[in-house]
C-alpha positions in Angstrom: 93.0 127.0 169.8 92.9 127.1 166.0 90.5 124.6 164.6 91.9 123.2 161.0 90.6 121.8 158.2 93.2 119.7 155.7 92.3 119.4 152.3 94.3 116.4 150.6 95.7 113.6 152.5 98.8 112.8 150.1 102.2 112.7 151.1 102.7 116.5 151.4 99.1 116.2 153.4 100.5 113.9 155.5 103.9 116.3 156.5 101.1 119.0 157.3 98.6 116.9 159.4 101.1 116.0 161.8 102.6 119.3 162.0 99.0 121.0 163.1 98.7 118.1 165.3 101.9 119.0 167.3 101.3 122.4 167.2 99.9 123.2 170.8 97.9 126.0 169.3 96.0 123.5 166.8 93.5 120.9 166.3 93.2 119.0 163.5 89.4 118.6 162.9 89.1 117.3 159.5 90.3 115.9 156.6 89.3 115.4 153.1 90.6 113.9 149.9 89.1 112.3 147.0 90.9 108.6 148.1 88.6 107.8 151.1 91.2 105.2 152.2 93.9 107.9 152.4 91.6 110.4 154.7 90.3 108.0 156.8 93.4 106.5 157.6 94.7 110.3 158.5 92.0 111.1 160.2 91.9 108.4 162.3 95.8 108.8 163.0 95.3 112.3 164.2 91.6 112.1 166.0 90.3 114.4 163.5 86.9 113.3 161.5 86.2 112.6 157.6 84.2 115.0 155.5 83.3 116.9 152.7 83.7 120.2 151.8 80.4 121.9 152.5 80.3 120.3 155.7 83.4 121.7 156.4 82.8 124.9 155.1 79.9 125.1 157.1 81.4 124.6 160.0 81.6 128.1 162.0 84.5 126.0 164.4 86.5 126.0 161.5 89.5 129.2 161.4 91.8 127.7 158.6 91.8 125.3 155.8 95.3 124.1 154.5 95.0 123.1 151.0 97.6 120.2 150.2 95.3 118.7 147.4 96.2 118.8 143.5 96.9 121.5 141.5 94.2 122.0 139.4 92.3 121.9 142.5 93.8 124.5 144.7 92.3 127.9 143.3 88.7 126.6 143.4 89.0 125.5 146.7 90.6 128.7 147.8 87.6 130.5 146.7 85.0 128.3 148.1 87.4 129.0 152.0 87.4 132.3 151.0 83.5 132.7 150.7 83.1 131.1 153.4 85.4 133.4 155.5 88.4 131.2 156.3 91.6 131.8 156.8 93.4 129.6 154.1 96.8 128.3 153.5 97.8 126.5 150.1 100.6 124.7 148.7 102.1 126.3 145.6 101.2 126.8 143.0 97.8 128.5 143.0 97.2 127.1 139.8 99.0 126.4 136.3 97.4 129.4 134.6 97.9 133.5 135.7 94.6 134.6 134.7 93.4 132.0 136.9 95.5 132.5 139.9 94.3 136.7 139.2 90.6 135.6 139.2 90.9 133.7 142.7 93.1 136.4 144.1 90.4 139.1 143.5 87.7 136.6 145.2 90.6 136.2 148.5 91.1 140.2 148.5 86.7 140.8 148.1 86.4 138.2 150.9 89.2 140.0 153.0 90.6 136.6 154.5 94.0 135.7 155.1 96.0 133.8 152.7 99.5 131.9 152.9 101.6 130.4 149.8 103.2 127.1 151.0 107.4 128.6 150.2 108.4 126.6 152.7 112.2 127.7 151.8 111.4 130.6 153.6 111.4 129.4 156.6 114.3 127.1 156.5 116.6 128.2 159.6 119.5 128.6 157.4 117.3 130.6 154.6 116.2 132.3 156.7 119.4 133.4 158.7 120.7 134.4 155.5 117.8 136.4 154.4 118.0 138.6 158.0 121.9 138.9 157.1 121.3 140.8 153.9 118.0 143.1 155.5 120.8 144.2 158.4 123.5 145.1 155.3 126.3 142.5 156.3 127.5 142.6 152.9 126.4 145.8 151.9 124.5 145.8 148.6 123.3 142.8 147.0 125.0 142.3 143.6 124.7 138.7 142.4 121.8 135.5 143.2 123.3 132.1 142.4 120.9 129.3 143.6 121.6 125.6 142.8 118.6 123.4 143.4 118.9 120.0 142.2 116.6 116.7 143.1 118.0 113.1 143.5 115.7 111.9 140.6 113.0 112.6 137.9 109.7 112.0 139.0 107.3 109.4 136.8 106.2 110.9 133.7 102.5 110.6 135.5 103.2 113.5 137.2 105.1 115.6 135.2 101.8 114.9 132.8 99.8 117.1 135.5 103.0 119.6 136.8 103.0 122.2 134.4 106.5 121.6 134.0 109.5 122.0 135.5 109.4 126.0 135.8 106.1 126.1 137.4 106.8 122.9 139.2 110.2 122.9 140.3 112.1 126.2 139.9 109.0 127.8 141.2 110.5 127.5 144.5 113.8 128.9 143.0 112.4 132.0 141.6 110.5 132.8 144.9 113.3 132.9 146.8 115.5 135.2 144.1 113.0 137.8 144.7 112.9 137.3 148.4 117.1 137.9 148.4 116.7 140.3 145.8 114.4 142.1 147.4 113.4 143.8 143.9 111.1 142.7 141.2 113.0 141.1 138.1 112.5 143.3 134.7 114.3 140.3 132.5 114.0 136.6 132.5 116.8 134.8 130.4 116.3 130.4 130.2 118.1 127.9 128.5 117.0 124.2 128.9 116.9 120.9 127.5 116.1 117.1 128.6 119.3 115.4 129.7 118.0 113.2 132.2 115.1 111.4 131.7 113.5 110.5 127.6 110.2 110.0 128.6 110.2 113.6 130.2 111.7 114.7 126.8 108.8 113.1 125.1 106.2 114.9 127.1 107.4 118.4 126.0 109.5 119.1 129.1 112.7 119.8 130.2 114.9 118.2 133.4 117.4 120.7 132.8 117.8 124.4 133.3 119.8 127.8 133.8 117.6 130.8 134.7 118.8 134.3 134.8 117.2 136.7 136.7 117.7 140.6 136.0 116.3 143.5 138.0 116.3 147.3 137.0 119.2 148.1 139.1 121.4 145.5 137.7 120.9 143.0 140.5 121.3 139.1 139.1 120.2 135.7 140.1 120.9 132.5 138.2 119.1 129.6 138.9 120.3 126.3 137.7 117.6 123.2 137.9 118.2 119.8 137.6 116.1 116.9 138.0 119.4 114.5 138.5 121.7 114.8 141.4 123.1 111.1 142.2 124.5 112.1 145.4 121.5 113.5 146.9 119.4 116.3 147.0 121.4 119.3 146.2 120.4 123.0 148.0 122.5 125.6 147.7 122.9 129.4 147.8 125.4 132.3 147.2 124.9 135.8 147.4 127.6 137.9 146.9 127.4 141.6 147.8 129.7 144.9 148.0 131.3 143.9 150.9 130.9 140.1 151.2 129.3 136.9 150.6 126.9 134.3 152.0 126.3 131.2 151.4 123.7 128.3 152.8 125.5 124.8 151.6 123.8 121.2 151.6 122.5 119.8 155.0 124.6 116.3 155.2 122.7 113.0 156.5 125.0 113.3 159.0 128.1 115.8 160.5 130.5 113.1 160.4 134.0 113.6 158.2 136.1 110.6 158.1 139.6 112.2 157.7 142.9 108.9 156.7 145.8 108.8 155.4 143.9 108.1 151.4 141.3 110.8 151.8 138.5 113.1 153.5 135.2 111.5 153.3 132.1 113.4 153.8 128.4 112.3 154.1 125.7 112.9 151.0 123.4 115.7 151.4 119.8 114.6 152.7 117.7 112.1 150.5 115.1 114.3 149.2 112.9 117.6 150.3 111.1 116.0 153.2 113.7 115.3 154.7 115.9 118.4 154.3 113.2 120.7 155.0 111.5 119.5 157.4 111.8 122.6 159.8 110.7 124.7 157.2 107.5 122.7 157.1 107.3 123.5 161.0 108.3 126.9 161.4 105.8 127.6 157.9 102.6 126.8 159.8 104.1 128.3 163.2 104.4 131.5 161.3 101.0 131.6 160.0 99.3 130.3 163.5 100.7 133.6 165.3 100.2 136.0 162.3 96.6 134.8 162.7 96.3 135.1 166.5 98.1 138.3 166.2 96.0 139.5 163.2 99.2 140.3 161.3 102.7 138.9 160.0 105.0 138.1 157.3 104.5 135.2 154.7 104.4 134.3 151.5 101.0 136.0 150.1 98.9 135.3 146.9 101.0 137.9 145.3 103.8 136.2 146.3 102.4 133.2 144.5 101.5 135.3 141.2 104.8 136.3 141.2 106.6 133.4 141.2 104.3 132.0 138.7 104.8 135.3 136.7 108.5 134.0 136.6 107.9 131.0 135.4 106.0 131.9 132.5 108.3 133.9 131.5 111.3 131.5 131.7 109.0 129.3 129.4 108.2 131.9 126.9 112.1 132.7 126.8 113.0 128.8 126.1 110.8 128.9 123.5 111.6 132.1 121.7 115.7 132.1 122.4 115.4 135.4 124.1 114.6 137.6 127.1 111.1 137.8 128.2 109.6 141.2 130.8 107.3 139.4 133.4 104.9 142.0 133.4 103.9 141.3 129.7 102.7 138.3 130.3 100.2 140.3 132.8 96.8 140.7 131.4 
């Protein structure tokens, strides 16, 4: 039994607390966050207790902390679990900045502890049916990334203050998985984008809009297009086309029904929002970690991993803002 430590009680908090509490492998001992009302009420939900972090670092019982707090507090706290010989997961990003996420990498690989990346796309069924279709060649070579990834809405301008933006917030996620399909490090990072949806985002130096392209050394492509407005739902989709094929992952539908009369075909919208489409991915995420950790191995997304993607981002910036490519790796320190 895996003792656990949650770190944030928000909304994403929340998906994780009950998740550890199902898992039959898990316990959910504590919880903290920086709203006492929000803790307390999750801790009391789940039978776990209310503290702070020294007392929880102290804690020998403890074997993981999952980190579902802000941002800007994610790599400090990942160095004080890391110290303190934990074995930590944390919800993307590590933090806004690469030399940051660097530093707190080195202090994870000195400590020698076990650390997870929350990509929960990963470990979407369908993701990651698709993903064992291209390791076993079922299209032969990959050629050609196109992911689509659009949400239902722009979030309040409160939160795109603290984001980072919509690279390192949103298409984040997007450039993880091209280099999971790809399977090959992009040399070339090509972004055009511009605030269609929302003013206020416009007005905070952001963009709700974007096409990404993606180019690796051996010709290999991924475009990522990013949208913060998709009024029929939340819109998840991939293509990869190869030298003998293609695969595809389409939008999960509220629900399988198709109304087929005489004036049409009627279909259902995709799911509301990311909660609710991935919601397995959420699940299967922590299973994965649970037995890599009883079984002192596995595969997941690692603080490279989260570098990387971050590394991508940056990059798609610094090509908005100069009109041209931009190589990752000299953005590297």
């Amino acid at each position: 039994m895996l003792n656990v430590a949650l770190l944030g009680a928000g909304r994403i908090g929340q998906i994780h607390a009950g998740n550890i509490a199902a898992h039959p492998q898990c316990r959910l001992a504590y919880v903290m966050d920086v709203y006492a009302p929000a803790a307390n009420a999750l801790a009391e939900k789940y039978g776990a207790k209310v503290a702070d972090l020294d007392t929880i670092l102290a804690d020998s019982a403890i074997d993981l902390v999952a980190i579902c707090s802000a941002t800007n507090t994610h790599a400090d706290l990942i160095e004080a679990a890391a110290r303190a010989k934990k074995a930590i997961f944390c919800e993307k990003p590590v933090d806004l900045s690469l030399e940051r996420v660097q530093k707190c990498l080195a202090t994870v690989r000195d400590a020698g502890v076990p650390l997870m990346i929350g990509f929960n796309r990963r470990f979407d069924p369908s993701m990651a049916h698709l993903q064992a279709c291209l390791r076993d060649g079922e299209i032969g070579e990959t050629e050609l990334v196109t992911i689509s990834s659009r949400d239902p809405g722009a979030p309040p301008p409160e939160y795109v203050k603290v984001s980072g933006g919509l690279f390192r917030d949103m298409t984040i996620h997007d450039f993880d998985m091209a280099r999971w399909l790809l399977n090959e490090e992009p040399i070339s990072v090509f972004a055009s984008a511009a605030a269609l949806v929302d003013p206020q985002i416009k007005a905070l130096g952001d963009v709700d809009t974007a096409v990404v392209t993606l180019t690796c050394a051996s010709g290999k492509m991924a475009v990522i297009t990013n949208s913060r407005r998709a009024s029929y739902g939340y819109d998840q989709r991939i293509e990869v086309h190869g030298s003998e094929g293609m695969l595809q992952v389409t939008n999960q539908l509220e629900s399988q029904l198709v109304k087929s009369v005489a004036n049409g075909v009627v279909a259902q919208k995709p799911q509301h929002f990311f909660l609710q489409r991935y919601a397995d991915a959420y699940r299967n995420e922590l299973a994965t970690f649970i037995e890599a950790l009883a079984k002192g191995e596995g595969h997941y997304p690692s603080g490279n991993d989260g570098l990387q993607a971050l590394l991508l981002a940056d990059a798609a910036l610094a090509s908005l803002q100069s009109g041209k490519p931009v190589a990752p790796q000299s953005l590297l320190s």
